[in-house]
C-alpha positions in Angstrom: 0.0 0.0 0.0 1.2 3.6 -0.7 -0.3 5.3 2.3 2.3 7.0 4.6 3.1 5.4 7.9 0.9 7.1 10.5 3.4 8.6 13.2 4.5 11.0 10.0 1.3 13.0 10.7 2.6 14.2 14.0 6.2 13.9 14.2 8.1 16.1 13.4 11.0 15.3 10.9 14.6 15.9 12.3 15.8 20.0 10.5 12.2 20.6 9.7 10.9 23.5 11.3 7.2 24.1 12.7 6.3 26.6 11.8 7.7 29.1 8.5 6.9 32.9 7.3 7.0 34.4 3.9 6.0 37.9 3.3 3.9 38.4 0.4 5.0 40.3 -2.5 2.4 41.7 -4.0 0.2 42.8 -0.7 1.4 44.7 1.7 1.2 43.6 5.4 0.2 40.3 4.0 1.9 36.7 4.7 1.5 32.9 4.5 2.6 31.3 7.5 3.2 27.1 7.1 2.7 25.2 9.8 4.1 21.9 9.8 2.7 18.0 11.1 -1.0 20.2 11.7 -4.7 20.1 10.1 -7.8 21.4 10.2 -7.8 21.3 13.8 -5.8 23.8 14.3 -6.2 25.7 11.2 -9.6 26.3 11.9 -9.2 27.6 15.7 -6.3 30.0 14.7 -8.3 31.2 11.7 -11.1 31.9 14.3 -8.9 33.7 16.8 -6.9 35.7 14.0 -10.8 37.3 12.9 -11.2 38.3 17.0 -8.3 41.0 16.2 -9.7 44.1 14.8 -6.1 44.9 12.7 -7.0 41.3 10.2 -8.1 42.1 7.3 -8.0 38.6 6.2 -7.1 35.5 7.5 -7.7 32.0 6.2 -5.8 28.8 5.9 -5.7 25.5 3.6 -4.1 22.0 3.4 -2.6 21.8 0.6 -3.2 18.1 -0.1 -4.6 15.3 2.4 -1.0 13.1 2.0 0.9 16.5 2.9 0.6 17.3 6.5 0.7 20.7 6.7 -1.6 24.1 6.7 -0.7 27.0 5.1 -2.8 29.8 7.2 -3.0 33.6 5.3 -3.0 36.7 7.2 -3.5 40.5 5.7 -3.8 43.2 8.2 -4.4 46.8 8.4 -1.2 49.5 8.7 -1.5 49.5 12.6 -0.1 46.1 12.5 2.2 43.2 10.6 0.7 39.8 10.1 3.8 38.5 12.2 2.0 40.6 15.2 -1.0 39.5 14.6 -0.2 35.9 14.5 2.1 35.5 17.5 -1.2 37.6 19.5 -3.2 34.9 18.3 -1.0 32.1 19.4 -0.4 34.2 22.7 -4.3 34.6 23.2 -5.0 31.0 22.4 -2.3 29.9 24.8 -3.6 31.7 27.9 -7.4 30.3 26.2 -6.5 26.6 26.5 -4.4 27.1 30.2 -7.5 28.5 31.8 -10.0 25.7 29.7 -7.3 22.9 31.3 -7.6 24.7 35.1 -11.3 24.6 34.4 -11.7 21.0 33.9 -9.0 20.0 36.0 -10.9 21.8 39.2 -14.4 20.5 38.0 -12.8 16.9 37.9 -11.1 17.3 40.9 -14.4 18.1 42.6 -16.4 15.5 40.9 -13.5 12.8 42.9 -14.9 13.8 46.2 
């Protein structure tokens, strides 16, 4: 069979980075950032926090192919900001999201115990 062993959705290979910029050269503030060994998962919730920031313009992302495991998310913004801003805020905002989600249901199981 020709289908790809399936630890090479998730690991990383060795020199591959996770995540890669490239500026686009025909918009201004606009970018393509590829995001390595991910899907729609978390395409979809970054695409979903990127539209929360008033300074995205745009912001979108695709799979390329199903055998290539990889998104390639799209962010334009507005002169107040750089897609490279508004994608790290994302990340930033999603990160202190998921920490309080994990406290959350930590404490409620916790509770549910005694």
């Amino acid at each position: 069979m020709n289908a790809p062993q399936r630890y090479e959705r998730f690991v990383l290979p060795e020199g591959t980075k996770k995540v890669s910029y490239e500026r686009d050269t025909k918009i201004i503030n606009a970018a393509s950032f590829t995001i390595e060994r991910e899907d729609h998962t978390v395409g979809n919730v970054l695409r979903m926090q990127l539209h929360r920031d008033a300074n995205v313009l745009f912001a979108g992302y695709k799979l390329p192919h199903p055998l290539q495991y990889k998104i390639i998310v799209r962010v334009h913004t507005t002169s107040q900001s750089s897609p490279m801003q508004a994608y790290n805020q994302a990340i930033n905002d999603l990160d202190k999201e998921l920490s309080c989600l994990k406290i959350a249901i930590e404490s409620e199981v916790e509770r549910r115990r005694h």
